[in-house]
N, C-alpha and C positions, 0 to 999 in steps of 0.2 A: 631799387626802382621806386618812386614816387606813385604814389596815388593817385596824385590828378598833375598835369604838367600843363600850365596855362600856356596858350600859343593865342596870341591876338588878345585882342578887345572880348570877343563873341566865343571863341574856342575851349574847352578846357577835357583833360584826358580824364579818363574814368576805366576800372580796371575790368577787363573780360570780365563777361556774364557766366553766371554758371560757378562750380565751388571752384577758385581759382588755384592754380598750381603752387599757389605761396601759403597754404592750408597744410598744415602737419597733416601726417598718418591717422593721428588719433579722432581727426574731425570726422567722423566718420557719417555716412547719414544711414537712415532705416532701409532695411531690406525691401527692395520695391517687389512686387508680386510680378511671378514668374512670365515671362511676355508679355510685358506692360511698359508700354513706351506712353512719357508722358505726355500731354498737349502740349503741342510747340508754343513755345512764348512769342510775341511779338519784338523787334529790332526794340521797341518803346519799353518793352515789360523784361528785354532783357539787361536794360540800360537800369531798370529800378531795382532786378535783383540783385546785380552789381551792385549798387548804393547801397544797398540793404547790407549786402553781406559785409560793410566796412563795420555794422556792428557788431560781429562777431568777437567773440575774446579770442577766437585762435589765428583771427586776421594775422595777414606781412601781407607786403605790399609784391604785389605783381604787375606783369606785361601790362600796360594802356594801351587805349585806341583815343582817338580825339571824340569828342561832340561839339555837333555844332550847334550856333546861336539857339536854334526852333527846337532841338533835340531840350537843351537846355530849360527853356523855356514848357516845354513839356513836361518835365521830369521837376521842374519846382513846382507846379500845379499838381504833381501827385504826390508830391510831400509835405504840401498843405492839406487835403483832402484826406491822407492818410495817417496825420501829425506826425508825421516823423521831422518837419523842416528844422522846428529848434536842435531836436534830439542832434540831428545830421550835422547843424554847426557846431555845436559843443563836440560831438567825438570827432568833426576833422580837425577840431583845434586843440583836442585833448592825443590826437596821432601825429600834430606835426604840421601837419598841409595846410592850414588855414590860408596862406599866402601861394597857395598853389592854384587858390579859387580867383575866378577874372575880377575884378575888383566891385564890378556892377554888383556880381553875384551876390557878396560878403555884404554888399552895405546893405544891399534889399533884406538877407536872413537878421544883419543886426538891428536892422529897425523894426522887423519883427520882432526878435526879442525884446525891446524895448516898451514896443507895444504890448508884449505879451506879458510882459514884469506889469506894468498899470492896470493890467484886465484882471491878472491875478489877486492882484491885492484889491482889488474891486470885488473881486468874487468871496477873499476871508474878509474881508468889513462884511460884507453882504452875509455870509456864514455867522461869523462872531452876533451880529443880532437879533438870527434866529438861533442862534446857540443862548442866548437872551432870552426868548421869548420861548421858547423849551422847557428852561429851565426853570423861569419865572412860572410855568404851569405846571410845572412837577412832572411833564413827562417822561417815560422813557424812551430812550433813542439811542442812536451811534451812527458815528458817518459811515458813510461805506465809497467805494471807491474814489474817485478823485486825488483829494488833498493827500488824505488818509494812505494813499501808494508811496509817497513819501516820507525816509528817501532808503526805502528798499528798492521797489520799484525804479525809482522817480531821483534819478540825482538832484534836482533843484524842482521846486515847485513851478518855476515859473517857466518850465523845459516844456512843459503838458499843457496843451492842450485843451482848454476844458471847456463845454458846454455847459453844465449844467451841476447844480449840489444836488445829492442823493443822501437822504436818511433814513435809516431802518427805524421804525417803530410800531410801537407793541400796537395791536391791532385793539384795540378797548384805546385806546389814544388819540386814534383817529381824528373824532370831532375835533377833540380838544386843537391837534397840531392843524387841521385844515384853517381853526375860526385864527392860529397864528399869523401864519400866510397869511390868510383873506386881508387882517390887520397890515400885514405889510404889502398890501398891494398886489397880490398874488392873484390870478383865476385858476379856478379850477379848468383845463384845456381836454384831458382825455382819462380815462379807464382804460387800463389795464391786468384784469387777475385781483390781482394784491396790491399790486400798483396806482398809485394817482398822480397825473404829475399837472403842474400849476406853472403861468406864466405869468411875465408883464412886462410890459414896454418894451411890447412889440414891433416894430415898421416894416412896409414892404420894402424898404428902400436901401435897402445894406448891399454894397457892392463887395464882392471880391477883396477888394483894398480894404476893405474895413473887417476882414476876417480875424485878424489879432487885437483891433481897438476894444480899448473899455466903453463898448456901446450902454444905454440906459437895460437893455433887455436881459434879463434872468429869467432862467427854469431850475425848478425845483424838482426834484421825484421823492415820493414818500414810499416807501416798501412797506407794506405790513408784515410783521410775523405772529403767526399762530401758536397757540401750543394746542394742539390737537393729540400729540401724542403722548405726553404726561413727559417728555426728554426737557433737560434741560435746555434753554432759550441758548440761541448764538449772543441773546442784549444781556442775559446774565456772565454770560462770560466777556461783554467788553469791557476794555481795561482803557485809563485816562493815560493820553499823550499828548505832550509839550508840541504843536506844530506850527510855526511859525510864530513862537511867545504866547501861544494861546493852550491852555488846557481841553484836549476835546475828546469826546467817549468815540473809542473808535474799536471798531471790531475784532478778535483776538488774533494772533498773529496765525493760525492753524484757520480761522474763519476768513477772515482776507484772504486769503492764499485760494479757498477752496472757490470764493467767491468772485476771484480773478478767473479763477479757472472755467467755474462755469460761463462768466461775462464773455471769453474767447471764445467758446462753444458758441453760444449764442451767434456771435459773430462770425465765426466759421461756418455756420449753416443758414446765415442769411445772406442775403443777394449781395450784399456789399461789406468785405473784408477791411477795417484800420487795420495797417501792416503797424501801426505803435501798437496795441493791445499783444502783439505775437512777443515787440519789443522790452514791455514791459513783463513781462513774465517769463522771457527771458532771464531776465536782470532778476527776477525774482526769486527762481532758482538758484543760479549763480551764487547769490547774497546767502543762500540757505545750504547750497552745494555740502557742507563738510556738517551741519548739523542734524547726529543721527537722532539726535532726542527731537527734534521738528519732525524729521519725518517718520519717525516712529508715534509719533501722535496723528501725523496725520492721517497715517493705513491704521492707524485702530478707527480715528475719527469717520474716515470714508472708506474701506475696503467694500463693504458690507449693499453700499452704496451701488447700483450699475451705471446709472446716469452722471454719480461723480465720475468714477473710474474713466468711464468713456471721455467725458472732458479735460480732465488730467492727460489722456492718453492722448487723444488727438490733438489737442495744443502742443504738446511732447513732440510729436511725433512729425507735425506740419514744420513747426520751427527748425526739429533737427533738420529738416530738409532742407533749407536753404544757408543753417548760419554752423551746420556743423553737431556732432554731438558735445553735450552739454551738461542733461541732465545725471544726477548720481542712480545706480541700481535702485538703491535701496527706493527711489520713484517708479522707476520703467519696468521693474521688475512684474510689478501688478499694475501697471498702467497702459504703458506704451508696448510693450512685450505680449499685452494679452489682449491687445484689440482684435476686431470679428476680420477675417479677409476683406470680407466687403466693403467696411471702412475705410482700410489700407488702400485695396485697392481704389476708392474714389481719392484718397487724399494722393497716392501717385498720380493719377490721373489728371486731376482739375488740382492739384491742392495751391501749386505752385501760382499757376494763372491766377487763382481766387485770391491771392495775397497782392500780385502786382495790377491786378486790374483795375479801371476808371468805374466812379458813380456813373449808370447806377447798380452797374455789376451785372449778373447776369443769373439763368435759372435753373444752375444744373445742384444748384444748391438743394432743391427738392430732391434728388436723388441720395444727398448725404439725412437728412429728416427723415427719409425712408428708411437708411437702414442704422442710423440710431433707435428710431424707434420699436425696429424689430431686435434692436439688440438690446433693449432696455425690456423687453418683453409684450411690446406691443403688435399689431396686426400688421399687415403688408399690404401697401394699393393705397393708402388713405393721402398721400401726397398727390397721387395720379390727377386727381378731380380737379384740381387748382393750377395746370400747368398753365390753359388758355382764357382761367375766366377771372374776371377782377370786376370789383366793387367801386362805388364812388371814393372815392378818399375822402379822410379827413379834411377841414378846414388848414391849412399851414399857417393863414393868420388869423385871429377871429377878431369880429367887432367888437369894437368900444365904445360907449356911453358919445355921443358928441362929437364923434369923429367927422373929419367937413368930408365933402365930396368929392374933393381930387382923391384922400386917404381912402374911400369905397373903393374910386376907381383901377386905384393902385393894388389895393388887397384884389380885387378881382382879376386884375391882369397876373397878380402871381400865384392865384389859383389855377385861373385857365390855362397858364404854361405848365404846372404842374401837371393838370388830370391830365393835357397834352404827350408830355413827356412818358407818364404814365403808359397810355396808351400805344405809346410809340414800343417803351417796354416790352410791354405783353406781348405785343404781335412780334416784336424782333426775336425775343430769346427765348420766347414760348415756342417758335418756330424753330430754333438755332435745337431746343430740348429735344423735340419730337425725332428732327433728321440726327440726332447721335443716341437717338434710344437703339437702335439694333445694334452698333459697335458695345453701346454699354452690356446691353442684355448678352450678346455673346459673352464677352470680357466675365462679366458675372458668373455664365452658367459653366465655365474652366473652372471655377475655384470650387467646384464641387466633385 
């Protein structure tokens, strides 16, 4: 049975939602907690975990329903938003079906790709001259996510996605790599921790269609690392890698890994889930599946760790949910195996919805922040205070030296949709929180 079975211009079939009957024995997913019936997905969100689940490695193809035009049209607007759209074309044309897509469909993904090949190589020219300017100042550094996921992660660079380059450097480096930047053009945009991140060539004026163009506009993120605790640096242990003809210091294969894990975390418990980050690290495993000496580095590296463990365990643990089990023991063993009920039980609950849902997501995510934090050994309650109340936001564009007066008027009209939106937020799923706090609090106070 085909995968997708084109009917018309506008139609094309897509396989039942949910693990489908063409999934071996062995896909097995985690033990949901006892009387825990998940959030029903929506007709829209179950049409996306179908898609999703063709990434599986233990996919066949099963029973189809059709979708229509608008159905379609919805479901490429969440695989842009979620980067999965390249990932989606390459696996249906690495399973077969590429010609089972309505013809519209295919040309739209491949000229994405096309675009998305130009933006890429926009993005390593852009890297390779700060890989220059690095260099040329003697800093230390190493990429971290991005490029650097390839191609464990990442079959093809130009598959992903990418906003923005991220480099880790030694925190005494700082000035040094800021005054880099500033030379190429860079502002410094926001604080964060340890973090700085810089922009430029900015507009308010990017539509939708220009989401895979190689637009003038670049972000940068600087990470600082400390040695506060006299342990060996993760930038001493990065090792140089050929990536795309280019020599680059990139994080060591047990540091990537850990620091993919924690980037899913991060995103797991904030308001809006990329369903590629679950995808990527998927594939991450997989690629590592059969090497015990990797993971045997990695539980000496992080066992010790709560807040790794937890994020290892919960990106484990979400994924298996939807694409099947995957990861080997010698992971879940002390990862996925030994999460707190509480966790589980929120990732049965929301975990599903949290993955197929639309920006800008919603706020049942403070209930998982809560009890990682109480399982990492922090207090209880400290999420509550932040359900109904929000702050101004940051600028989305900032000014520039010169800029005329249509350019004011324009940055101001995509602020005030923002705080707009903003607002609309808070009040919707601030409200949507309050009225599922007693089924949660029940559900909870069972597991004790």
């Amino acid at each position: 049975m085909q995968f997708f079975r084109a009917q018309g211009a506008d139609r094309i079939a897509l396989s039942d939602a949910g693990l489908s009957p063409g999934f071996p024995e062995s896909a097995r997913l985690p033990r949901r907690s006892s009387a825990v019936t998940h959030r029903d997905l929506t007709s829209d969100q179950r049409i996306r975990e179908a898609t999703f689940q063709c990434f599986s490695d233990s996919y066949s193809h099963s029973p189809a329903h059709t979708l229509t035009a608008n159905e379609w049209k919805k479901l490429l607007q969440w695989l842009d938003v979620s980067g999965l759209a390249l990932y989606f074309l390459d696996r249906i044309t690495q399973i077969g079906q590429r010609d089972s897509l309505p013809a519209a469909v295919v040309n739209r993904l491949e000229r994405n790709q096309i675009e998305n090949c130009q933006r890429t190589q926009g993005l390593i020219e852009e890297a390779v001259r700060l890989h220059q300017g690095f260099q040329s100042a003697g800093l230390s550094y190493a990429v971290m996510k991005g490029i650097s996921l390839y191609p464990v992660s990442v079959p093809r660079p130009e598959l992903r996605h990418q906003f923005d380059l991220d480099f880790l450097i030694a925190e005494n480096d700082a000035p040094a790599a800021r005054s880099v930047l500033e030379r190429h053009g860079y502002t410094l945009f926001a604080i964060s921790g340890r973090s700085l991140e810089f922009k430029k060539g900015q507009t308010p004026h990017v539509a939708a269609k220009d989401l895979y163009r190689d637009l003038p506009y670049r972000g940068v993120e600087l990470h600082f690392e400390v040695n506060s605790s006299g342990m060996p640096l993760r930038l001493h242990r990065a090792v140089l890698r050929e990536i795309c003809g280019i020599m680059m210091p990139v994080l060591s294969p047990v540091d990537l890994f850990l620091g993919q894990a924690m980037h899913a975390l991060k995103d797991i418990s904030g308001p809006f889930l990329r369903a590629s980050h679950l995808l990527e690290f998927y594939r991450h495993v997989l690629a590592r599946r059969d090497d015990i000496g990797f993971w045997e580095e990695l539980r000496q590296r992080a066992c010790e760790d709560k807040r790794t463990r937890l994020a290892i365990g919960v990106a484990t643990y979400l994924t298996t949910s939807v694409l099947g089990d995957f990861a080997p023991q010698a992971l879940t063993s002390w990862t996925m195996d030994e999460l707190p009920p509480p966790i589980k039980l929120w990732l049965d609950l929301y975990g599903r919805a949290a993955i197929f849902q639309v920006p800008p997501g919603s706020k049942r995510y403070l209930r998982l922040r809560e009890e990682l934090e109480i399982a990492s050994g922090g207090g209880r309650g400290s999420q509550k205070l932040s359900v109904l109340s929000f702050g101004m936001p940051k600028a989305v564009i900032q000014a520039t030296p010169g800029e005329t007066f249509s350019t004011r008027v324009a940055r101001y009209g995509v602020q005030t949709r923002f705080l707009a939106s903003r607002v609309c937020f808070h009040l919707i799923e601030g409200s949507r929180f309050v009225l599922e706090s007693r089924r949660w609090n029940r559900l909870r106070s069972n597991l004790s």
